[in-house]
N, C-alpha and C positions, 0 to 999 in steps of 0.2 A: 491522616487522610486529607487529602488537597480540601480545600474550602471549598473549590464547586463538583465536588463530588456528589451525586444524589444517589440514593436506596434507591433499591430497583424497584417498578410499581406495583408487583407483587406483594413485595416485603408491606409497602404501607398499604394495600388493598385487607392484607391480614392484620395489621395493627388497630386500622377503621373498626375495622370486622370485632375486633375483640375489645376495643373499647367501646364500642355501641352495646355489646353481651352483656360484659360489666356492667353499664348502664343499667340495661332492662334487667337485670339482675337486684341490683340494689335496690330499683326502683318497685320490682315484686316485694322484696324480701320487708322493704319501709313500710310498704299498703299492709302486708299479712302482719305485719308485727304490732301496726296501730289498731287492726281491727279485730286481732285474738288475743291482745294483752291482757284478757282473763276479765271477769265479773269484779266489776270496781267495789263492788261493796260484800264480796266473799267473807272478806275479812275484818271490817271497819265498817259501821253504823256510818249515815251521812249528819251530819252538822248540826247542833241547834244554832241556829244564830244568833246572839244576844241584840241585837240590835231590829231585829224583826218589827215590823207593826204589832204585832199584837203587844211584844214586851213593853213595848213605848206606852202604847195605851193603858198596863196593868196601874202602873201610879195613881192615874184619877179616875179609875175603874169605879162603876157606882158597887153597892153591893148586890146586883141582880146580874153585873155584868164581869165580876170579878173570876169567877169558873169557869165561865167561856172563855174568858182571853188567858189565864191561866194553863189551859189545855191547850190552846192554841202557841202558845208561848211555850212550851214544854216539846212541841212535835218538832222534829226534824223538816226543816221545809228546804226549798233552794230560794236562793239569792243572786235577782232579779240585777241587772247590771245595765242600766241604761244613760247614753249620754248626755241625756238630758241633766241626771244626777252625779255622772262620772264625765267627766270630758276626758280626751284624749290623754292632756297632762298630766294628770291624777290617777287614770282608772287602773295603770300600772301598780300603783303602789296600792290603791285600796283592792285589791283581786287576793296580789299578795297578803298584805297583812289578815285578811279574812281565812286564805288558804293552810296560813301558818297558826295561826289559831287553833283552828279544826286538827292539823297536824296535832299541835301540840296538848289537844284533848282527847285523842287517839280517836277523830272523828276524821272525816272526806266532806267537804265545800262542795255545794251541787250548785253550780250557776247557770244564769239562764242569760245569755248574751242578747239582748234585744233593741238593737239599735241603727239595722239594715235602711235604706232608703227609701220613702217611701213606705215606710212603718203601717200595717194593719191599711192598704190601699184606702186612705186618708179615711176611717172607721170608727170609732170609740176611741181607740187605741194611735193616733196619727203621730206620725214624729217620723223620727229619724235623722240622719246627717244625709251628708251628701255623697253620691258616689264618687267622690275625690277623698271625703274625708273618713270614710268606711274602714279602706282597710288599713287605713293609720291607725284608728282606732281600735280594729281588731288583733292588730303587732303589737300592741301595748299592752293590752291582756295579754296575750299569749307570752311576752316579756316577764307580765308577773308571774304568772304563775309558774313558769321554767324552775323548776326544782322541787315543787310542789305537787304531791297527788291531789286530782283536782277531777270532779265531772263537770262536762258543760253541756246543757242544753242548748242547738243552735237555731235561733229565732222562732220562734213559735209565729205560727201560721201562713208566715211567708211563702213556701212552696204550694200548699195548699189556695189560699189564697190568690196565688198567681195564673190563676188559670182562668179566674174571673177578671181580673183586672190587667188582663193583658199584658202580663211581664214574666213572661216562663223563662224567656232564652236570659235576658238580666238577670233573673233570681237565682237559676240554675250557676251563672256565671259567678256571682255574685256569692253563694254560698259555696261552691269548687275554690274559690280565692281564700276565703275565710278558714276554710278546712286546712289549708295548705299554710296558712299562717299560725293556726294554733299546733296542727298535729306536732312541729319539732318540741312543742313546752313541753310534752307526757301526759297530758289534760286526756282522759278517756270523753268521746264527743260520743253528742247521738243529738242525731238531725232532728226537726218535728218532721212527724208523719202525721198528722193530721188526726182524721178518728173515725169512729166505724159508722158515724150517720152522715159523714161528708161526699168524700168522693170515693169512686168505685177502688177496691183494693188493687189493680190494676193500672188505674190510671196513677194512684198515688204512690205505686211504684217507679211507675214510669219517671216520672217527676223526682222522686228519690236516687235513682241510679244516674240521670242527669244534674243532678247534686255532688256527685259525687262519694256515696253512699259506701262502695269497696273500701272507700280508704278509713273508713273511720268504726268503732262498734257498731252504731245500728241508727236505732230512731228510737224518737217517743212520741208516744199515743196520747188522745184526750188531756193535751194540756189546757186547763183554764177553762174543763168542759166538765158534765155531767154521766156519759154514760158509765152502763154498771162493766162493771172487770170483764165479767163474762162477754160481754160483748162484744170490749175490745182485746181479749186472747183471743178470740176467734178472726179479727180483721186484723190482727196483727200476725198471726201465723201464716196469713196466706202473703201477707205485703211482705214479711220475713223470706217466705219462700221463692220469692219471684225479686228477690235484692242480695238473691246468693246465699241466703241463710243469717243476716244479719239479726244481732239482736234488737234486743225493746224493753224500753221500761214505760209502765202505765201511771197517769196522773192519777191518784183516788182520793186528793183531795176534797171531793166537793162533791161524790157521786154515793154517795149513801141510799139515795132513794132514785137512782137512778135520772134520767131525762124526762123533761117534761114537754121537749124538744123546743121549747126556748134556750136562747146560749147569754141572754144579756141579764143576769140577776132573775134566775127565776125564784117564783117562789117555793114552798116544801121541799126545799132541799136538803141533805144533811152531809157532814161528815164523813169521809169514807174510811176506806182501813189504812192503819198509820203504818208507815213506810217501813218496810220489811224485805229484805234479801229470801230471793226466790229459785229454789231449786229444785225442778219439778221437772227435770228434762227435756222442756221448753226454752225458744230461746228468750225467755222472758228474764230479765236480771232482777228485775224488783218493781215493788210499784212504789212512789214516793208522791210525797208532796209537792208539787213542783208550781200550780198557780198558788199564792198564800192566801189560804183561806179566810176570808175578815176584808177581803181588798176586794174593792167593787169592779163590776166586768165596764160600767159606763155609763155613763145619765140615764138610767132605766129604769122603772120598776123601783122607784124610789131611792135608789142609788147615788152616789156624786161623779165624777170624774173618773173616770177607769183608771185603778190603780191606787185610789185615795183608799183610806180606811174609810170603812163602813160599822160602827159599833154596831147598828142594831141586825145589820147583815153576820156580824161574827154570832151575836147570840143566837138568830135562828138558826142557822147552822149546829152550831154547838147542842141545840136543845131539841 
């Protein structure tokens, strides 16, 4: 064929045509396959982590405090992942070797990635990187954990959160970019959705499908919060249904005695039910431990630093 021979414009009109198909094809078929890849813990209990706070504290546990952190030490919680502790350089390898551990105890790693800009809109909880160094930081994990069965919690109260502080279209932005950096590792994600005394189930939809919510399993509910289950299946079935059926997994770390509607250390609080795969024909997958119970919410109510251990916060809990 002469070199300036051209196809006729037809011929490339139909080749456009069918690789644009292609396209939206694969790019359906990538979304359904991340977001129905089955209930992560059907099969496999998630993690204890040996390295948890409470196990750290068991050594020079007094004897009044040795049961509590021993029970707390023994529960399956998730592991918190923040840059502050993990920098971009490192947090590859420690995701991984956490993930392969859990593998290799015939357990699943539940993490909770929390290291978005502008962290907890500068609250108890303030930190973060920067939006340059975000989602370097989020390829890095998503790097380790690539071969690994792995759950991840994505930022807790971020989207929630953003409504007050003025940052929906960023966060929204912001968490679509992260989704899109973990989904190729196989990591099963679930966004925060916030919880049933916050924002209207509605609204908090809304905020979840501008997240980017299709592409991933679902959400979770009352993390690092109080209210009782019941409560939150019920605001989560309606936030379920108006995000296309997505699922949910519930925090009941800390909701034993339900809300006292304080969120910063309140007091009478207990224990809630320890994390358990859920089959009840709801799109509930489980409810887990997911804030670790013993870790203070923030200088409150006699508390130290959010995030610090709290011994005498683990006992009453515990007791």
């Amino acid at each position: 064929m002469p070199k300036n021979r051209r196809l006729p414009r037809q011929i490339i009109a139909l080749i456009v045509v069918g690789v644009l198909a292609l396209a939206a094809v694969g790019g359906y078929i990538f979304s359904v396959l991340s977001k129905s890849g089955g209930n992560p813990f059907s099969a496999v209990e998630p993690y204890v982590y040996p390295d948890s706070a409470a196990a750290k504290a068991l050594p020079t546990a007094t004897a009044d405090e040795v049961a509590a952190f021993t029970r707390l030490a023994e529960t399956p919680t998730a592991i918190w992942v923040l840059p502050e502790a993990h920098t971009t350089a490192d947090v590859g390898n420690f995701v991984a070797q956490v993930a392969g551990n859990a593998e290799a105890a015939d357990r699943i790693a539940v993490f909770v990635i929390y290291g978005i800009p502008n962290r907890d809109c500068a609250n108890e909880s303030a930190g973060g990187l920067s939006a340059e160094e975000y989602p370097i930081w989020v390829s890095s994990i998503a790097a380790g954990l690539e071969g690994h069965k792995s759950v991840v919690i994505l930022e807790p109260d971020a989207l929630a959160l953003s409504t007050s502080c003025e940052s929906g279209d960023d966060r929204a932005a912001q968490i679509n970019d992260a989704i899109d950096r973990l989904v190729p590792s196989g990591a099963t994600i679930y966004l925060d959705g916030g919880h049933s005394t916050w924002l209207p189930a509605a609204q908090q939809a809304d905020l979840l499908n501008a997240a980017g919510i299709s592409k991933v399993r679902g959400f979770a509910s009352n993390v690092s919060n109080y209210n009782t289950t019941d409560l939150e299946k019920a605001y989560d079935a309606e936030v379920s249904s108006l995000t296309g059926g997505s699922h949910y997994v519930i925090d009941t770390g800390r909701n034993g005695n339900g809300s006292n509607g304080e969120w910063c250390n309140p007091s009478d609080r207990a224990l809630g039910e320890a994390p358990v795969v859920v089959n009840d024909g709801t799109g509930l997958d489980a409810v887990l431990w997911i804030k670790n119970p013993g870790e203070s919410d923030g200088s409150c109510n006699g508390g130290p630093a959010a995030g610090e251990w709290w011994p005498q916060g683990a006992v009453d809990l515990a007791n």
